[in-house]
C-alpha positions as CSV (number, residue, x, y, z in Angstrom):
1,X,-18.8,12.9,7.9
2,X,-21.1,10.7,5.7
3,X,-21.7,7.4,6.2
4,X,-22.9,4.6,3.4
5,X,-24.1,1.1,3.6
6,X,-23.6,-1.4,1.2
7,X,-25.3,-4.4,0.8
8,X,-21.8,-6.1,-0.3
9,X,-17.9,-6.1,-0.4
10,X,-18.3,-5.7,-4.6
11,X,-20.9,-2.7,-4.5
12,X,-18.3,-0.6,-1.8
13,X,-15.4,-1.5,-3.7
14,X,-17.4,-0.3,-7.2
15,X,-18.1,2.9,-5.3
16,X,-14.9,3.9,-3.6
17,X,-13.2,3.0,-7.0
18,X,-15.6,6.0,-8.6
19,X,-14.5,8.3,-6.0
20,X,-10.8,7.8,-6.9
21,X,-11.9,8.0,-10.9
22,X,-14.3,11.0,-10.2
23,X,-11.4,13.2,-8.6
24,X,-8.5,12.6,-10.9
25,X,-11.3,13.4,-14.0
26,X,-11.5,16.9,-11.8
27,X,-7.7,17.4,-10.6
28,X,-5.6,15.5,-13.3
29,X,-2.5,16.4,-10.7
30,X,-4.2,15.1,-8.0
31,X,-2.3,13.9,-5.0
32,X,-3.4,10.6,-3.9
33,X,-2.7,8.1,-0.5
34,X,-3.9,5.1,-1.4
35,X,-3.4,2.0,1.3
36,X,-2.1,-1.4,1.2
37,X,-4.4,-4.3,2.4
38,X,-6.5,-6.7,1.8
39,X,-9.7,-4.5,2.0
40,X,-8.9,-1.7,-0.7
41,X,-7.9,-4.8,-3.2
42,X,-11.1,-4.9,-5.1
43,X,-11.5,-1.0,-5.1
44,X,-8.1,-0.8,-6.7
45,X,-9.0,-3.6,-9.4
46,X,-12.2,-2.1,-10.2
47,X,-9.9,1.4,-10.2
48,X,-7.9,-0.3,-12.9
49,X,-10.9,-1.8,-15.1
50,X,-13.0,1.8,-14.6
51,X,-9.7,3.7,-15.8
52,X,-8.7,1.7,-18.8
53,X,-12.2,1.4,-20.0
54,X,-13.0,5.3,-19.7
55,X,-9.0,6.2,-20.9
56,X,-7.9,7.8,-17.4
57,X,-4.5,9.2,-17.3
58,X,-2.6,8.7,-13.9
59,X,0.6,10.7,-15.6
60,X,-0.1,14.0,-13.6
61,X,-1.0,12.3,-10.7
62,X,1.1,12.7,-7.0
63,X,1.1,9.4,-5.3
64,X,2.2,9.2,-1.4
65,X,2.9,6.1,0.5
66,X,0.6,5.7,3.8
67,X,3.2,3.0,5.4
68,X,5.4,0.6,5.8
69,X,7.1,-2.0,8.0
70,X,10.5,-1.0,9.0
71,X,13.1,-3.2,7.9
72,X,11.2,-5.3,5.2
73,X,12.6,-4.1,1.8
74,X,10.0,-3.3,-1.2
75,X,10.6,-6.8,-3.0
76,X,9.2,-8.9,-0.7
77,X,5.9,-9.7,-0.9
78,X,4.4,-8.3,2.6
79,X,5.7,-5.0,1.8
80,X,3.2,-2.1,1.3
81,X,5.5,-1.4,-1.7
82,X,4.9,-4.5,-3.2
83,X,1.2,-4.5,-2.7
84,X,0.7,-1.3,-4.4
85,X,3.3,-2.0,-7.2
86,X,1.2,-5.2,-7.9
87,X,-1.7,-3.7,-7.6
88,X,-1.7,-0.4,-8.6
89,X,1.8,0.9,-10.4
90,X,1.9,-1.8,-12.6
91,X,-1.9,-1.4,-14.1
92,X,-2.0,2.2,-14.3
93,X,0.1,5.0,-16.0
94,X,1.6,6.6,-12.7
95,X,5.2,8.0,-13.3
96,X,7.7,6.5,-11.2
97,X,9.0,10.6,-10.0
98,X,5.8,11.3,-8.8
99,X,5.7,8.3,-6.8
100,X,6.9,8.2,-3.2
101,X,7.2,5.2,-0.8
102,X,8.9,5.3,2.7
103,X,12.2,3.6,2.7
104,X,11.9,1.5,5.6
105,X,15.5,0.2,5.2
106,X,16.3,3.8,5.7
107,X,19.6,4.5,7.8
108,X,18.0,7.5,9.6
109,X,14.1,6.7,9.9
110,X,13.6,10.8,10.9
111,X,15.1,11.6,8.2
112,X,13.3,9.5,5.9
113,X,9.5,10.5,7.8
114,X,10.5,14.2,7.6
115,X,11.4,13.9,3.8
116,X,8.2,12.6,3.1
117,X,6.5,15.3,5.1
118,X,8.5,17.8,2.8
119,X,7.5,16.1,-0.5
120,X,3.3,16.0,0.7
121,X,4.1,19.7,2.0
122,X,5.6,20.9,-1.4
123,X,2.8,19.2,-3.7
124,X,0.2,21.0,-2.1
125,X,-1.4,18.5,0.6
126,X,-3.2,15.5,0.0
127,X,-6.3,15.7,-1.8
128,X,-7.8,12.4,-0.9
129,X,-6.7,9.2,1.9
130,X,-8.1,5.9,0.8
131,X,-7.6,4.1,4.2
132,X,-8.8,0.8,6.2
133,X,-9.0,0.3,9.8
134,X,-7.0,-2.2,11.8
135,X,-8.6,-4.7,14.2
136,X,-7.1,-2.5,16.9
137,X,-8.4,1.0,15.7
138,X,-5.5,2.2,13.8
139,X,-5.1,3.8,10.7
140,X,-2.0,3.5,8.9
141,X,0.5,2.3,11.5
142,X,-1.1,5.1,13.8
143,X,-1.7,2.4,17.2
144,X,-3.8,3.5,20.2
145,X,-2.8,6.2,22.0
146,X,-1.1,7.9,18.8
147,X,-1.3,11.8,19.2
148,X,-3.9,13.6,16.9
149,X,-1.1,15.7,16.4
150,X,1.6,13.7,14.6
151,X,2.8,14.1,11.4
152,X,5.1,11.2,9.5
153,X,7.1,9.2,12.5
154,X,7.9,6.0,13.1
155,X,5.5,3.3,15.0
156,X,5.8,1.3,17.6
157,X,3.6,-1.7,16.2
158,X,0.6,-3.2,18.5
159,X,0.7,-6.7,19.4
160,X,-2.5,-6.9,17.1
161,X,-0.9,-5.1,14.9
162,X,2.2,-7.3,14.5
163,X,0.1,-10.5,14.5
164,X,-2.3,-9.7,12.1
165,X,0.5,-8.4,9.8
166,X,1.9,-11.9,9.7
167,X,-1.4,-12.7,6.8
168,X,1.0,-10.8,4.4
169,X,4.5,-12.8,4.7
170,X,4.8,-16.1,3.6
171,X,6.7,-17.1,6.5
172,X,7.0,-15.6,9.9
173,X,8.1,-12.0,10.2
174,X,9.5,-10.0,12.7
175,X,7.4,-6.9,12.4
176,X,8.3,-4.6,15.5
177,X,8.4,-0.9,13.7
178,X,6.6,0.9,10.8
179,X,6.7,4.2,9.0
180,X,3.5,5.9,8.8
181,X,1.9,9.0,7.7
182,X,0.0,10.5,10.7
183,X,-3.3,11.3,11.6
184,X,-2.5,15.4,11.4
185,X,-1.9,14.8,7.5
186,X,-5.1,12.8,7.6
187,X,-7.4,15.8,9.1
188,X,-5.4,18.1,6.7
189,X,-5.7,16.4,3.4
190,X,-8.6,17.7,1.5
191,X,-10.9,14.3,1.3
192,X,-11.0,10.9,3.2
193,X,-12.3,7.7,2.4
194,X,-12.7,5.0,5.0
195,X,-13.0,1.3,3.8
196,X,-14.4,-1.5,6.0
197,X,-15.8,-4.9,5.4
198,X,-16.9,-8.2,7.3
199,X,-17.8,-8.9,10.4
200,X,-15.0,-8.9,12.2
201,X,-14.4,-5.1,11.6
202,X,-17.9,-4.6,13.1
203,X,-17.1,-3.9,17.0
204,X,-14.3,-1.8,15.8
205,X,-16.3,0.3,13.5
206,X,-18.8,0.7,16.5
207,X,-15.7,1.9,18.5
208,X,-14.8,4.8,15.9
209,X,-17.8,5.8,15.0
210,X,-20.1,6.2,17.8
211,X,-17.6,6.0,20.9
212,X,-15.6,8.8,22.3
213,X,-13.5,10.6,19.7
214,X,-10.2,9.5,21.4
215,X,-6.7,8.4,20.6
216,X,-6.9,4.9,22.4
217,X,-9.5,4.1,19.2
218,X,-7.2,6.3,16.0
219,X,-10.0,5.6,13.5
220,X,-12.3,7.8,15.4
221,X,-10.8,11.1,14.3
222,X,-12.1,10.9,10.7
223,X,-15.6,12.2,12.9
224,X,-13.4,15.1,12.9
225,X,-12.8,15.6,9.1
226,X,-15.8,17.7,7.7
227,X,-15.4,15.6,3.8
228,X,-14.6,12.5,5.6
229,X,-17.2,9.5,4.2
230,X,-17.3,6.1,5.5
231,X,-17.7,3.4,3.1
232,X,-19.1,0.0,5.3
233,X,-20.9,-3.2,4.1
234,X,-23.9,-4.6,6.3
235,X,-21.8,-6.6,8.0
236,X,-19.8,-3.9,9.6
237,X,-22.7,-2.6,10.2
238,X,-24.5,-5.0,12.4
239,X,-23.2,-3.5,15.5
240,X,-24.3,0.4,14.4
241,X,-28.1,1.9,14.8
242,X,-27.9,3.4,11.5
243,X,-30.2,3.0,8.9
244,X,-28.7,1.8,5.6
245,X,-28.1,4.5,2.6
């Protein structure tokens, strides 16, 4: 695991934005997981600028949904769907047959996680996870006390977890479920990059990485991942006895 400081939100975002460039320059197929949320959102418009300006094709590139909220269909605004079609699809050259998104208006939601688990295990694993960390820990929609050991499945959502959500919906949303990859696929795909910024991620952050590696706290088993970087500004990082990269 590596862990870097940054003295801002603008100079992580810059950074995580050249990891993303720097693999797909190296694996023009790469297979990417890229989350929704209001964290990644300058990475992936600094992702855009860095792309058009040095002509990066996203053609060959696999691209696999993290999550989603059960029931909430991909046109509404506080969908993971629509966040990355707004934010990434639309900007870059991905082809839409190398792009897959849980269905969460899905009839059978096993089905649906164990068809995504086929399409990850068929292009080869994931070679890098963009994720954030919820107030609560989680990754993804992986709550406290997920197993280590989970592939895709479907989430019981946290009470934080459901009341944070509401930030995303322009009106209030019943959020009880959500589709999620799980933290086995994380400690199995080749790179991960961890995202965290303000304050109010700093206890949290504190939590995951210096606490017990344990399932009540999700985001503590990227200590486990051996290419597993952190990417924190100073204000997460008020709360750890760190020095600064």
């Amino acid at each position: 695991m590596q862990l870097f400081i940054f003295d801002d939100y603008e100079s992580l975002s810059h950074r995580a934005a050249d990891e993303i460039i720097s693999l797909v320059k190296q694996k023009p197929n790469a297979v990417l997981c890229l989350a929704a949320g209001n964290t990644p959102v300058l990475t992936y418009k600094y992702l855009v600028q860095k792309a058009r300006d040095e002509n990066i094709d996203f053609s060959n590139c696999v691209f696999i949904g993290l999550d989603e909220w059960v029931g909430i269909p991909p046109e509404n605004e506080g969908s993971c769907a629509w966040f990355l079609r707004k934010n990434i699809f639309n900007n870059l050259n991905f082809l839409p047959s190398r792009i897959h998104l849980f269905d969460a208006l899905a009839v059978d939601l096993h089905t649906e996680c164990n068809a995504m688990d086929r399409v990850i295990f068929y292009a080869g694993g994931i070679d890098l996870m963009v994720v954030g960390i919820g107030m609560n820990g989680h990754i993804g929609f992986n709550e406290p006390g997920t197993s280590f050991d989970l592939y895709s499945h479907i989430s019981q959502l946290d009470a934080t977890t459901r009341l944070v959500g509401q930030k995303y919906f322009k009106e209030q949303t019943s959020l009880g479920l959500g589709l999620t990859l799980g933290l086995k696929h994380l400690l199995e795909s080749k790179k991960v990059v961890l995202l965290a910024n303000g304050r109010s991620k700093a206890d949290i952050i504190q939590k995951a990485l210096l606490g017990e590696i344990n399932p009540a706290v999700p985001a503590s088993i990227i200590r486990r991942h051996t290419e597993s970087i952190i990417m924190i500004d100073k204000e997460v990082a008020s709360h750890l006895k760190q020095k600064d990269n």
